[in-house]
N, C-alpha and C positions, 0 to 999 in steps of 0.2 A: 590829483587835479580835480576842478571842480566841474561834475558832469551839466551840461546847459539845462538848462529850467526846460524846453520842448521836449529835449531826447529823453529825461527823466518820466513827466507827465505819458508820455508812448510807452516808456518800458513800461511803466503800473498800469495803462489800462491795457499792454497787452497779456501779461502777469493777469488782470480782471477777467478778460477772454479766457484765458485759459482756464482757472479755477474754475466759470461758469459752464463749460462746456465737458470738464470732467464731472462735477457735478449730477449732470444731467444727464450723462452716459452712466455715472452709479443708479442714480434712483430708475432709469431705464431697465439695467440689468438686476434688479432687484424684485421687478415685479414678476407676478404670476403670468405665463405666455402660456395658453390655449397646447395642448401636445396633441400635430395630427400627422395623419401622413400624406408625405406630399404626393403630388400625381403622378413621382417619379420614382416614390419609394420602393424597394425592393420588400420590405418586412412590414407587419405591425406589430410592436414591443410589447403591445396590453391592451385590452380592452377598455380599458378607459381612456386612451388616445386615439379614441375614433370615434368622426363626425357622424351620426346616420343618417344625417339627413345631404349628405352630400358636399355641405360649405368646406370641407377639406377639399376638396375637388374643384372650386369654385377657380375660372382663370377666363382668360380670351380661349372662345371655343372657336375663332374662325366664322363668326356667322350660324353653327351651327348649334342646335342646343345640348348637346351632348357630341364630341369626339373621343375618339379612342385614336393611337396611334402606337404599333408596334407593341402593344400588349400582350404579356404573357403572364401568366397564371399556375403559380404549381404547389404541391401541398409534398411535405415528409420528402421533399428529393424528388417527385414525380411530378412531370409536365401533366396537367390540364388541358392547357390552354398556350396557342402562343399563335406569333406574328398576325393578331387583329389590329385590324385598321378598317373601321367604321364610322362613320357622321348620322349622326340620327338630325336633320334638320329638323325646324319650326314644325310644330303641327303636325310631322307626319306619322304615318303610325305603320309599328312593323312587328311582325311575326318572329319570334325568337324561336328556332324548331331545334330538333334535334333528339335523340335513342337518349333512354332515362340514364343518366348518370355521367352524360357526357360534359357537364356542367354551365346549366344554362341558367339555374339559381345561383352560382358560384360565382356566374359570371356579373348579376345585378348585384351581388354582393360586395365582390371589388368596386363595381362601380362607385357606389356610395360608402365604401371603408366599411359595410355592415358586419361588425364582427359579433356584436353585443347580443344578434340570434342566439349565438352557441353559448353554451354554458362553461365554468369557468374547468368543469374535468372531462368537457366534451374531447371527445380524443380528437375534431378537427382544428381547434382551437391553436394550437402552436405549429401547424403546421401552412398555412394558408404562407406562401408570399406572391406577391403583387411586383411586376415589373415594367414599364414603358410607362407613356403619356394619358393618362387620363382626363379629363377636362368636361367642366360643366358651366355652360354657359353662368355667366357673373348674375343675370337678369332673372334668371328660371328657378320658377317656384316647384319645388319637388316633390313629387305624390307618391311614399309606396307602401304596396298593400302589402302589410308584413301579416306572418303566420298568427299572429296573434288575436285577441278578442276585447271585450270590453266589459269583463267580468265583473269588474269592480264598480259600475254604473250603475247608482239608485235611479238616475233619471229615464224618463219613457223614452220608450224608443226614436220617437219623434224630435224630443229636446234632445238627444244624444245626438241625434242626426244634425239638426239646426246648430251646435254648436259649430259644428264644419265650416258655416260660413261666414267667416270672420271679417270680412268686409261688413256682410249687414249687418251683423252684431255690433261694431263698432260705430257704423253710421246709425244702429236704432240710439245706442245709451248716448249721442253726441244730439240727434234729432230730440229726444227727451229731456237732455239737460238744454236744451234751449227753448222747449215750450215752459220747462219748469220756471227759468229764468225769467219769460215774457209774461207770465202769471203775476211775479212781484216788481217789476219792471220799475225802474225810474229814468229811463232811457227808449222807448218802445220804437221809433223808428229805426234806432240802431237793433235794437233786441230782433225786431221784426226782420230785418236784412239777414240778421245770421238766422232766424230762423228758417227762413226762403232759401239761405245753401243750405242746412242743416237737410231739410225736405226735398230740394234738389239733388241731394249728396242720396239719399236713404233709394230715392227713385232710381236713379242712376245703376247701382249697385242692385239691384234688381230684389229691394224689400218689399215691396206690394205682391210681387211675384212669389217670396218666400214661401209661404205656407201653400201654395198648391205647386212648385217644383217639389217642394221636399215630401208631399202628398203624392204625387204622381210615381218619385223615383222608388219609393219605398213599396205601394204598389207593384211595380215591375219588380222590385225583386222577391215578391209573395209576402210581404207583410199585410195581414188581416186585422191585425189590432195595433195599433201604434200607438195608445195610452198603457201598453202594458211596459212593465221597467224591465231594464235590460238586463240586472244581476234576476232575472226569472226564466232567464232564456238559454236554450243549450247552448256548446259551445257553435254549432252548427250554427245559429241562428245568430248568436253575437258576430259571428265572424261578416256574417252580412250587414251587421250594421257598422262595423267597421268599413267592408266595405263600400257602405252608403254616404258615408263620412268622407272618402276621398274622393268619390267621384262630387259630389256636391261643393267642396271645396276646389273643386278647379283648377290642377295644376297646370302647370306651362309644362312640365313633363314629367307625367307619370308611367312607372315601372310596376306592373301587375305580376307577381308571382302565382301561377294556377287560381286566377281569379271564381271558375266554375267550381271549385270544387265542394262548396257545400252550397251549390245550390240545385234544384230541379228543373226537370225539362224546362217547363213554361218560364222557370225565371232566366236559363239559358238564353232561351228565345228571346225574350225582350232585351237581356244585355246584347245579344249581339244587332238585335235594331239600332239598342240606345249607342256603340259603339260604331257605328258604321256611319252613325249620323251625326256624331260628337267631330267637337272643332274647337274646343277648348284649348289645345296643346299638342306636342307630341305626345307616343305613347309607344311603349314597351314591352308587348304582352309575352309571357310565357305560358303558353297551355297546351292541353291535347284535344281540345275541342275544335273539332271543325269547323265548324256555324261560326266561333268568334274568329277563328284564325283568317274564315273568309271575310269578316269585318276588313281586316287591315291591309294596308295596300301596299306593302314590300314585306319580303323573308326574308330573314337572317338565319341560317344554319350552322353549325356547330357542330364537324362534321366528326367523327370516329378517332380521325388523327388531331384535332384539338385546333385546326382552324375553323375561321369563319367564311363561308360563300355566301354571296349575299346575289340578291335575288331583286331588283328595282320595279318598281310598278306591275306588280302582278299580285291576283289573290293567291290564294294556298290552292286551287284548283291548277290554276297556270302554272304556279310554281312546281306542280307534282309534273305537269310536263316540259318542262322549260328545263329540269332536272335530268329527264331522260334525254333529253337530244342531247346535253352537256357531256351526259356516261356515252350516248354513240357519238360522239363527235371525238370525245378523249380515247374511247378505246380504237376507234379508226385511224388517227394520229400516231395512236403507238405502235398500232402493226405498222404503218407505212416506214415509221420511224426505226423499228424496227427490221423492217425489211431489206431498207439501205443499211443498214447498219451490219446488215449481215452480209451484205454484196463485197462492203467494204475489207471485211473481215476476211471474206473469201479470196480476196484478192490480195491481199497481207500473205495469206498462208501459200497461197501459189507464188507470187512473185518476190516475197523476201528476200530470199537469198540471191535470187539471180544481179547479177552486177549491173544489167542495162535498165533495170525497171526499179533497182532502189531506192533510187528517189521517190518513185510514183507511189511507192507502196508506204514510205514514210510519211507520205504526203497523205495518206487514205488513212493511215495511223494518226495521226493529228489532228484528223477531219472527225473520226470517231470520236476522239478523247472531247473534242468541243460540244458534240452533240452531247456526249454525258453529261458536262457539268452543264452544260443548260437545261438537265432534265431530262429530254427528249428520251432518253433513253428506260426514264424511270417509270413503271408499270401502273397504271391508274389506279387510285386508292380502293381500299375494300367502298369507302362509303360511297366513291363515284360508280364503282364499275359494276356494285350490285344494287341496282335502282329497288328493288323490290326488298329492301335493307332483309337482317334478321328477322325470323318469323317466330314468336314464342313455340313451345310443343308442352303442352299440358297432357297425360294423362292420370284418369280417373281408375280408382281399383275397382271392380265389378261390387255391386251391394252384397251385404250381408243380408241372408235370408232373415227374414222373422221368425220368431216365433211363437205367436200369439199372446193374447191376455190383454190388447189394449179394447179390441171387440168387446169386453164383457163373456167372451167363450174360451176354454181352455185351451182350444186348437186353433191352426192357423187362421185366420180371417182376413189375411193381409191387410188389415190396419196396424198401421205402424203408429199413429200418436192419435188423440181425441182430447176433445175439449167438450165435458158433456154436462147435465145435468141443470140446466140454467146458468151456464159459466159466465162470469160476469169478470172483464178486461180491464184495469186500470190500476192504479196506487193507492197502496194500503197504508194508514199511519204507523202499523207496525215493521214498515218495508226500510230494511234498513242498507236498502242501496245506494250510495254516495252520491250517484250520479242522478238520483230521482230530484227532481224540484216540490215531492208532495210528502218528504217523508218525515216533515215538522209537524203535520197536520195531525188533527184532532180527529179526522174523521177522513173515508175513505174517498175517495174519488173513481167515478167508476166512466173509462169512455163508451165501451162496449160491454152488453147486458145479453143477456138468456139467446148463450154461446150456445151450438150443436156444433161442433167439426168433426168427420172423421176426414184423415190423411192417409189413405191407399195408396198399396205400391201403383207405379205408374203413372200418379198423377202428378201433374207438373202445373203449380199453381201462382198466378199471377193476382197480388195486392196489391187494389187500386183505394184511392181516394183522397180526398182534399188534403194539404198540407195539416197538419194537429188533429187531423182525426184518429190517431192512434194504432198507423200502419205499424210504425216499429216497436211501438208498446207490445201490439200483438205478438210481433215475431219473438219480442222477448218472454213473454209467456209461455208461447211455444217451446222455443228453447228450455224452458224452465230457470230463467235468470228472474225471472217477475213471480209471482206468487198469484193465485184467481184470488180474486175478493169473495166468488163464491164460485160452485158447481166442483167438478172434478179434473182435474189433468190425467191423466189415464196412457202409458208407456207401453209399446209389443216388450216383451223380454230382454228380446236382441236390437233394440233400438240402440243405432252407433249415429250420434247427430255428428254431421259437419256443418260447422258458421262461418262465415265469411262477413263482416259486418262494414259499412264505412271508416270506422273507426279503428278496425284491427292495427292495422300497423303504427297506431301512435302510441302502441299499447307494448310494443315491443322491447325487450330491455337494450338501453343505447350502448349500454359496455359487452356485450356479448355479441360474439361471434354467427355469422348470419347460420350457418351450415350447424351449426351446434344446439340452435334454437330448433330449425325444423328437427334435426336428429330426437332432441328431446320431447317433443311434441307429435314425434312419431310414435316413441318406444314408451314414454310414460304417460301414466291416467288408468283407468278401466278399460279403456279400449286399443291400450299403444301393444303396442307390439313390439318386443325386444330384439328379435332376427331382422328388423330395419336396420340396414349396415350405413357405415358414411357413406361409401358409396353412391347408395340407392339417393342418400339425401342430396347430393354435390349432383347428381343426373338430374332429379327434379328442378333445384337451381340453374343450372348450365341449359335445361332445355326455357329456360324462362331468361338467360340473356347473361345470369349472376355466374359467368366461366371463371374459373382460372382462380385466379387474387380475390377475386371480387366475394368469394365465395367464403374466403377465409376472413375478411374483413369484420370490424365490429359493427354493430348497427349504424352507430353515429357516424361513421365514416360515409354511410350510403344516401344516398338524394331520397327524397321522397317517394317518388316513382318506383326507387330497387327495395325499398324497404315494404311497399304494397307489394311487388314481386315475392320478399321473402315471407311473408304474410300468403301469399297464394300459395306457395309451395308446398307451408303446414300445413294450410285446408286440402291440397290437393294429394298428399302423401297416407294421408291414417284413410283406410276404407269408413263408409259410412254409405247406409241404406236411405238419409234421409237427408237432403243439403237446406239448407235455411240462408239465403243473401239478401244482404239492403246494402242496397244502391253503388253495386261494386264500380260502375263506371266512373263514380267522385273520384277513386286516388286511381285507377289503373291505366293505363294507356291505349293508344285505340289499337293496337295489336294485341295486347291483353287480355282486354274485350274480347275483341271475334275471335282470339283460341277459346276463349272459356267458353262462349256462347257455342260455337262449334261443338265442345265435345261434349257439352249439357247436352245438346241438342241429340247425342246417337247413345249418352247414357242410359245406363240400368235396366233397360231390355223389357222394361213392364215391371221391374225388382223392385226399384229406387225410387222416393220421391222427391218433387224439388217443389220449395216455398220462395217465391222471390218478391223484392220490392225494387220498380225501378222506374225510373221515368225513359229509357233511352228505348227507344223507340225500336234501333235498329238491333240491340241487343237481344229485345223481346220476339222477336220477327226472327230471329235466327235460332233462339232455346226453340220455340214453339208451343203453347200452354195449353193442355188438357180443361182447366178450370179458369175462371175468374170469380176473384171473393173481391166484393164489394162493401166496404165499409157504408152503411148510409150516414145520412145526415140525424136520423133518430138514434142513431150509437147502436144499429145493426147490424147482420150480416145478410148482404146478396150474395148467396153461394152457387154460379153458373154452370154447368157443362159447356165450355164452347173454347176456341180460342180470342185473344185481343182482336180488336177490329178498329178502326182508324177513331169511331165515336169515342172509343175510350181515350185512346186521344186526344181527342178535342176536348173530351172531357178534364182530362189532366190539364189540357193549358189554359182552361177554363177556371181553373179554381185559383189561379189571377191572369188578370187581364190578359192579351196579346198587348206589344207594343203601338201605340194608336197615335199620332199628331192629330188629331180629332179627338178635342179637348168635349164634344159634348156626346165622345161614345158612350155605350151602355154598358155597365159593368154591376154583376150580382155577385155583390161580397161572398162569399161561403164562411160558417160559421166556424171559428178557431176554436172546437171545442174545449180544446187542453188551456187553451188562453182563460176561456170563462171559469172553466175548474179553477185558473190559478186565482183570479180575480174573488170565487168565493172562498178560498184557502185564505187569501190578504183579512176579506174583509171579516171570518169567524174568526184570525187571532187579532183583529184591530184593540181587542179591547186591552190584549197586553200589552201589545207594542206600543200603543199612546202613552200610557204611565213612564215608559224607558225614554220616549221623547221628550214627555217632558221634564223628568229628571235632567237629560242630556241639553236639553236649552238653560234650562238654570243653571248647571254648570258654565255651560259658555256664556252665557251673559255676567256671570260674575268674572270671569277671565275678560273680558271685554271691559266690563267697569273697572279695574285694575290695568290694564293697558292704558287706560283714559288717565288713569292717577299719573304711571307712569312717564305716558306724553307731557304732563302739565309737570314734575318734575323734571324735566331733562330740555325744556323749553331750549337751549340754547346751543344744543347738542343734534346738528342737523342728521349725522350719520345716527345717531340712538334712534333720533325719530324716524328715520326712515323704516328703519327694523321694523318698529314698535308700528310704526302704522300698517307695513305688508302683514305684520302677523292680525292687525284687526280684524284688518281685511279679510282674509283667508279664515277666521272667527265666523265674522259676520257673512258670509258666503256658506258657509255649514249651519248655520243658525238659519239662513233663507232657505236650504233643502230640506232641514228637518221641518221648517214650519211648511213649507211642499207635502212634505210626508206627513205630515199629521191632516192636515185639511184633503188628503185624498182617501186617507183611512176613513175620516169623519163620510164622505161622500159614500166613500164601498159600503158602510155598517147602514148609513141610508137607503142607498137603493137595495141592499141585502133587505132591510123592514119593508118596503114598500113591498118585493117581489115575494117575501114570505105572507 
């Protein structure tokens, strides 16, 4: 039969339908899809399916800028972390607390899927899984300060900073292509309109403003030169311009991992003004710093058994007591809870058996069994019911006597180390220490000149002075890690050093076992000692918090905090007559602190010496210092008899500013001398590294002129062009920093002529 001319025309265009809609489900499934985890995921498969910046996490938070719900967190089979349920609202900003290892890095790290920290044989790496609701507001711009630095940065400190704010940067090059435009203008009323938003836009965004915020923030955190480049800077010192980087960028909600920890008192001080006054966003800090933790107005803890207690509108002062009523409120609870519970019991045992009272006693039976499963009967946690948590226990071995020969006299003189003869403190260009930034140079650099020290048992010595004036240069000296440029180093016989540096524990091996590191670092060297048993090693640990497991564990398994920990164990286990510290409060925790400062404080009996570098005020106040050596600003030494006193203090947060909303305080730079050494190091090799520049321009400028060919070949090829013009770009964006680099070199070899 013959089908009707209508019902024919329907079948074919629904036959059309269909083919175009299978079509479109192919080329659908065919494309590349983004691999994250979702906020529900239990695992993550690989490092490269995860967002860090959080967009994996992006959903409806509820109003809030970050939610958690029913989150749990565990690594290799073992719970972390479980039943969180937290809102971090708009703007507010909260305290992340909690005992080193309990995982309150681990826990910013689920947040944002951050896997990409770890290394790919990190032994944490396949074991991390992630369970419940995660969620990051759709709208919130995410700020977090990772461990890392900005090593790789020719640009000044300042341009590196200024890059953070990518509003003005975009409204300067948008306000500049529109005056460039009104220049050749055949249109100027219009021209002139976009110009008026273009300049509306740049105000707005706060570009007039630019260069004295970014002057001011850099300042507060002790930068003294902010034309110097940032691959010139230790890692310490890039970490804070990373630092400077997100705060000036402004997130809706930034997550700070131990923000203090490479910086000094005074720069402490002004971040916690600048954070107590900040209304940018919320904010998530993790630290052990008091000062900032009292910045923030809620705590979040993360307690022993791996939940979260949270803590609403209170500083970290409040907090510490709002905790203890909770412990006497819970253990009061449980005796009572307890107490009927045992009535009930008592009355089970007497009346069971009797045939007139068995109901009643059934009845008291089932009364208990309720009260268990709702808890009531459960004992209050270690972390609630001991307010005054775990207390580190550090001991020190008594010193090894001297015996003589750094006096210059055969017999004892109890000097233990010297620096004599005109000793002269800085970098040598034959210093072939990795870590030095002078040891390309041609010629020496000296911070400190015509050294006298002697180090006598007994005295307990506190190095002051200005940021780059070459306190920890010194101590490496001392050590004998640095070499004098001139005069003498001079050792007692029996000089046994112990170091403790800020850096120790980055220096740790990650696949090695924590207890096996102090063991060896007991037993071997010149001064180890073989009859050091594991034992004696796993006591030192366990009295420092590292029990049980924890102890056996490989580095990389441990938080940052336990691995300062196994770092203090080594310096605290091998005897030593002379201790040497910089700046132990940066990784250690404030329990950490006041054991070590405690038993500094009743060490070595008049035996031992101690050399330290610190800004923590409360730390120095509790050692107690015999001496104060004062760096001057001539590349001196002021060598006192006295202890610290509050001047020196003031003196310390003087060598940058206090935080000030009085834009016309007074402020007296102090001189960055290691900054000038490095500035005459640039400007004596300028004359080679111009030749390498300009080689390297001619290269890319001939890459560039080939690009051009290529564009004008492929005219009709919009994806080629696309290529071809980001790679110009990215040309011509290297070709603008080396001709940077060459016209600052040309400046350095200048004012070097003029100052010769």
């Amino acid at each position: 039969r013959r089908v009707p001319k209508r019902r024919r025309l329907s079948t074919i265009l629904l036959v059309l339908v269909i083919v175009f809609f299978a079509a479109v489900e192919a080329f659908v499934s065919f494309q590349p899809r983004p691999q994250r985890c979702s906020a529900t995921s239990s695992t993550a498969s690989s490092v490269d399916d995860v967002d860090v910046v959080g967009e994996g996490r992006r959903g409806d938070a509820k109003g809030a800028a970050l939610r958690l719900v029913d989150v749990a967190v565990s690594r290799g089979g073992s719970t972390l972390l479980s039943n969180i349920d937290w809102r971090v609202e708009p703007k507010s900003k909260w305290g992340l607390v909690g005992a080193n290892g309990c995982g309150k890095s681990t826990l910013l790290r689920a947040i944002l899927n951050d896997l990409e920290s770890l290394d790919k044989d990190d032994a944490l790496n396949d074991f991390l899984d992630i369970d419940g609701g995660i969620t990051i507001g759709t709208k919130q711009q995410v700020g977090y300060l990772k461990q890392t630095a900005v090593s790789g940065s020719t640009l000044s400190v300042f341009d590196e900073a200024a890059l953070a704010m990518k509003e003005v940067v975009a409204a300067r090059t948008a306000l500049r292509r529109a005056e460039d435009t009104l220049a050749s203008s055949t249109d100027i009323d219009h021209d002139l309109n976009v110009l008026d938003a273009a300049t509306a836009r740049y105000e707005r965004v706060g570009g007039y403003r630019q260069e004295q915020e970014i002057a001011t923030l850099l300042k507060g955190l002790g930068f003294t030169n902010t034309t110097q480049t940032c691959d010139e800077l230790s890692g310490g010192w890039q970490m804070r311009v990373s630092f400077a980087k997100l705060l000036l960028s402004k997130p809706s909600l930034a997550l700070l991992d131990e923000p203090s920890n490479h910086l000094d008192r005074s720069a402490r001080a002004w971040l916690a003004s600048y954070l107590k006054q900040y209304d940018g966003g919320a904010m998530v800090l993790v630290t052990h710093d008091i000062e900032l933790l009292n910045a923030c107005e809620h705590i979040a803890e993360i307690t022993s058994g791996g939940s979260l207690q949270v803590y609403k509108s209170c500083t970290y002062d409040q907090y510490l007591a709002l905790k203890k009523e909770r412990a006497l409120a819970a253990a009061s609870a449980y005796g009572k809870n307890k107490e009927k519970a045992d009535k009930l019991q008592d009355f089970v045992d007497r009346w069971g058996a009797s045939a007139t009272k068995a109901k009643a006693a059934q009845s008291r039976v089932k009364e208990i069994e309720k009260m268990r499963a709702q808890g009531l009967l459960d004992p209050p946690s270690t972390e609630v019911s001991d307010v005054e948590h775990f207390k580190p226990r550090i001991q020190l071995s008594d010193p090894p006597p001297p015996q003589g020969g750094a006096g210059g006299t055969d017999g004892d003189d109890g000097i233990l180390l010297s620096l004599r003869n005109g000793a002269s403190v800085g970098y040598s260009s034959l210093d072939d220490d990795s870590n030095s930034n002078y040891n390309t140079a041609d010629e020496d650099v000296s911070l400190i000149s015509n050294v006298e020290l002697d180090i006598k048992q007994g005295m307990k010595i506190l190095i002051r002075g200005p940021n780059g004036a070459g306190k920890t240069t010194l101590l490496d000296t001392l050590r004998g890690k640095l070499p004098l440029l001139a005069g003498d180093r001079v050792e007692d016989r029996n000089l046994k050093l112990g170091v403790f540096t800020q850096d120790l524990a980055q220096e740790l091996d990650p696949k090695r076992r924590a207890v096996d590191l102090v063991l060896d670092h007991a037993r071997l060297g010149n001064d180890g000692n073989f009859r050091v048993s594991d034992q004696d090693a796993r006591n030192v640990l366990g009295g420092l918090g590292l029990q049980g497991d924890k102890a056996l564990r490989v580095v990389g398994q441990l938080s940052g905090g336990e691995k300062a920990r196994v770092a203090l164990a080594m310096f605290a286990l091998k005897p030593s007559n002379l201790y040497l510290l910089d700046e132990v409060s940066n990784h250690l925790d404030v329990k950490c602190v006041e054991a070590l400062s405690e038993v500094l404080s009743d060490w070595g009996e008049n035996k031992g010496s101690i050399v330290v570098i610190s800004h923590d005020k409360s730390f120095c106040e509790q050692v107690g210092f015999t001496h104060v050596l004062t760096i001057t600003d001539e590349g001196g030494l002021l060598f006192e008899q006295r202890d610290a006193d509050d001047d020196d203090w003031d003196a310390s947060v003087s060598t940058y500013q206090k935080f000030s909303s009085d834009e016309e305080s007074s402020f007296t730079a102090v001189v960055d001398k290691e900054a000038q050494a490095k500035r005459r190091k640039r400007a004596f090799n300028a004359p080679k590294r111009i030749p390498k520049i300009e080689s390297l321009l001619e290269r890319k400028e001939d890459q560039i002129a080939l690009l051009d060919k290529d564009m004008l070949a492929n005219g009709s090829d919009v994806g080629k062009l696309v290529d071809l013009s980001e790679k110009k770009q990215g040309l011509e964006a290297e070709v603008a920093e080396l001709m940077e680099e060459w016209e600052e070199l040309e400046s350095l070899m200048a004012e070097s002529a003029v100052s010769s």
